[in-house]
N, C-alpha and C positions, 0 to 999 in steps of 0.2 A: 504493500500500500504506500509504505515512504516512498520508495522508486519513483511511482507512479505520479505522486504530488510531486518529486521532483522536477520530472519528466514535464507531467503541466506546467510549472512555473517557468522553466526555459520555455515552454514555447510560447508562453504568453510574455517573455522579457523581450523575446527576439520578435513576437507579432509589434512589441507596444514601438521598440529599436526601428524596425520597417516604417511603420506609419509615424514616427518620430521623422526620420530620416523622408519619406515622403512629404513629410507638410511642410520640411526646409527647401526640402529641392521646387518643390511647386512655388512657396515662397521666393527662393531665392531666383528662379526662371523667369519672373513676374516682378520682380527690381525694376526701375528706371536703372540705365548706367551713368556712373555718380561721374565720370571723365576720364580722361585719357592720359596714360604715362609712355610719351612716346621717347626713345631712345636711340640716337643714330651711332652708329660704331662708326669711326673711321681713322683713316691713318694722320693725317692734320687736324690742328685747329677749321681750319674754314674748308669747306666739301664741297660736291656737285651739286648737295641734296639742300634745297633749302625746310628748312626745320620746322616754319609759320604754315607755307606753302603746305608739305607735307602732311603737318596737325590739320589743318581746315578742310584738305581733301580727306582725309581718313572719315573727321566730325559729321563731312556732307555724307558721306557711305552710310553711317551711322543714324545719321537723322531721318532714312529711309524705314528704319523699323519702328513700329505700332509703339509709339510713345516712349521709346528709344528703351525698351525692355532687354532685358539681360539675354532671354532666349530667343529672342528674337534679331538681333545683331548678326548681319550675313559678314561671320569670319571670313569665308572662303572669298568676296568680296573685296575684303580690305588685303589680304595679303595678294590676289590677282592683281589689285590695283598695281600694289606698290611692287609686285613681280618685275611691271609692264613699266618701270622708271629704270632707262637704260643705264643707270647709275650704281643701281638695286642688285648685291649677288646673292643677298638671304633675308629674309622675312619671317618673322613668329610672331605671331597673335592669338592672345587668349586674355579669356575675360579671370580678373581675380575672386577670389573670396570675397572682398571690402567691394564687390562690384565696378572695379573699375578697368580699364581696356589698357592691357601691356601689350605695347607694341615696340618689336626690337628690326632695327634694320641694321643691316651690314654695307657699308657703300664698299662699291670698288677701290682697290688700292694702285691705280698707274705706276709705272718705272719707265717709260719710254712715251716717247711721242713722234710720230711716223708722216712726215707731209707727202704725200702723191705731187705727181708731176706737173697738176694743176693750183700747188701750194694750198690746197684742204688738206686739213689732218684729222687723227685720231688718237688716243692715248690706248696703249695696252698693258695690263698687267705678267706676271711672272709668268702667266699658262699663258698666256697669246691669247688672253679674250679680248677683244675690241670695245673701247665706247666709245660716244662722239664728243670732243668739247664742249665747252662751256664759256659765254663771256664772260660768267662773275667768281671764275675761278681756275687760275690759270698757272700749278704747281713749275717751280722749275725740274723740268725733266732732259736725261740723255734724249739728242732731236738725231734722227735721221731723216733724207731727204735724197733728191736725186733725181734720178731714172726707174722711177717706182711708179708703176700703174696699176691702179684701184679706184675701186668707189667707195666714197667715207659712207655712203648708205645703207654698203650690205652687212656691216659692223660683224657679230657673230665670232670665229676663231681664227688663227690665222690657217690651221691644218685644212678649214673648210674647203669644199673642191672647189667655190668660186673664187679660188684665190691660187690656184695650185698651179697656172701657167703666167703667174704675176712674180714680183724680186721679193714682196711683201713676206713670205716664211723663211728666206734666205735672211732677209735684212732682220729679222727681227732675231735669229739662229745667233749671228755674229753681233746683235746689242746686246742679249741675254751673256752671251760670254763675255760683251767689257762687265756687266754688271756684277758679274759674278767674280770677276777680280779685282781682289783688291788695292791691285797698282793703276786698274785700266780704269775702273769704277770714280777715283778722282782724278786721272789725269786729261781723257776724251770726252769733249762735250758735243761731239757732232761727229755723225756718220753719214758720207755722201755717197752714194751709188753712180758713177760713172755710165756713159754708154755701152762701153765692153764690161759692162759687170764686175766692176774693182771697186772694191771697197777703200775709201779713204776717210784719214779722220785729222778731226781739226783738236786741237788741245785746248786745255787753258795754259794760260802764263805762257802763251811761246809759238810764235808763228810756223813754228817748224810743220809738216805735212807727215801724215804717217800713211804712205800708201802698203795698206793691209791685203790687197790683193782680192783673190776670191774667198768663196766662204768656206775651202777645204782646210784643216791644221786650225783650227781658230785658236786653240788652248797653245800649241806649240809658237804661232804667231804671236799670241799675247805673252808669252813668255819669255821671247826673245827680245820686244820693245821693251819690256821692265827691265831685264838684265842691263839694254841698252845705256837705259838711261838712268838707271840707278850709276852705272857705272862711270857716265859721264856726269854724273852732279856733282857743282863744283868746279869743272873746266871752264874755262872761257872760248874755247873753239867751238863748242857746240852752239854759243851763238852766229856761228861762219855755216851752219848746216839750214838750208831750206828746204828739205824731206830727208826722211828715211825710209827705205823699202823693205819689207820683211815678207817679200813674192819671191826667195829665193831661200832654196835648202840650206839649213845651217850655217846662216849666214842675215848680215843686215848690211845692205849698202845704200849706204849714205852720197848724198850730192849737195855738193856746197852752193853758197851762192851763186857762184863764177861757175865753176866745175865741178864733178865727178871726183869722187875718190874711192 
């Protein structure tokens, strides 16, 4: 008989638990949403994404539901929207406990910026995603340019196939290797693409030319201009050099002002 009254009192704890836990959820389905904690991630102070912009479009999404009720809020909505901002690589949205709408965005982070032959650009980050610029925010980035044809519209990757009979995955191949060195990474502040396909680059602090060749050896090529010029820092003849070539096997040659050596 004990058992048995035991047995009823659990199920009558766990019936009153259920309709306990019902009358919050219906309750709390049936909230007004009390505002918005929107969050933008990004790798600067000032982004693509404007912040005001951003909160007012989410607000307007939101003011579409039956007296802006908790269950009624089209999440799927609000992170579509903010998907669909070519700026935008990740999005979470949910409504909290306190009823209020968390919403986290991830902006893109650039390392390059790529001008086509008709001087339109685009910035890419570390994977070769594409976005398009921006007038109100304009990072300083490694610039290449040249004899590179594309359309800054079809944005996307650079592996994508509308891009596969273009310089655009070649040029972006040999930016990713300055950036990934650490002597190349501050020393080249611009990658030119010539008509025969040779990479050249411009420096900081020093008018000298670094013709890089094509985009085969990148590692072994960057490796040979830092030896270079580590080795030359401190000379005063190296301001008598206007390029150095590193289009040749184990070896760097150098052309002075006047001449060749």
């Amino acid at each position: 008989m004990k058992k048995i009254l035991n047995i009823l009192l659990l199920v009558m704890t766990l019936s009153a638990m259920i309709a306990l836990g019902v009358y919050f959820a219906y309750d709390y389905y049936h909230d007004n949403l009390k505002g918005l904690n929107l969050t933008i991630t990004r790798a600067t102070d000032k982004g693509f994404i404007d912040y005001e912009e951003t909160h007012n479009m989410v607000m307007e999404i939101c003011d579409t539901a039956n007296n802006m009720q908790v269950g009624m809020i089209p999440l799927d909505s609000v992170v579509a929207t903010l998907n669909a901002i070519p700026w935008v690589v990740d999005v979470d949205a949910n409504i909290n406990l306190k009823t209020y709408l968390d919403v986290e965005i991830v902006e893109c982070e650039p390392v390059m910026r790529i001008y086509n032959k008709n001087g339109k650009s685009v910035y890419l980050d570390k994977e070769g995603n594409i976005f398009p610029t921006r007038q109100n925010h304009v990072p300083h980035l490694l610039v290449g340019s040249g004899n590179v044809d594309f359309s800054v519209n079809d944005l996307g990757n650079v592996n994508d196939s509308v891009y596969i009979n273009t310089e655009l995955p070649d040029l972006f191949n040999v930016m990713s290797g300055i950036l990934t060195d650490d002597y190349a990474r501050n020393c080249v502040k611009q990658v030119f693409v010539d008509k025969k396909k040779n990479y050249i680059f411009s420096l900081n602090n020093t008018d000298i030319i670094v013709i890089f060749g094509d985009v085969n050896n990148i590692e072994e090529k960057l490796s040979k201009m830092r030896h270079f010029f580590n080795k030359m820092q401190g000379n005063p003849e190296l301001d008598n050099y206007k390029e150095i070539n590193l289009n040749y096997f184990n070896q760097v040659v150098c052309t002075k002002k006047n001449k060749r050596i």
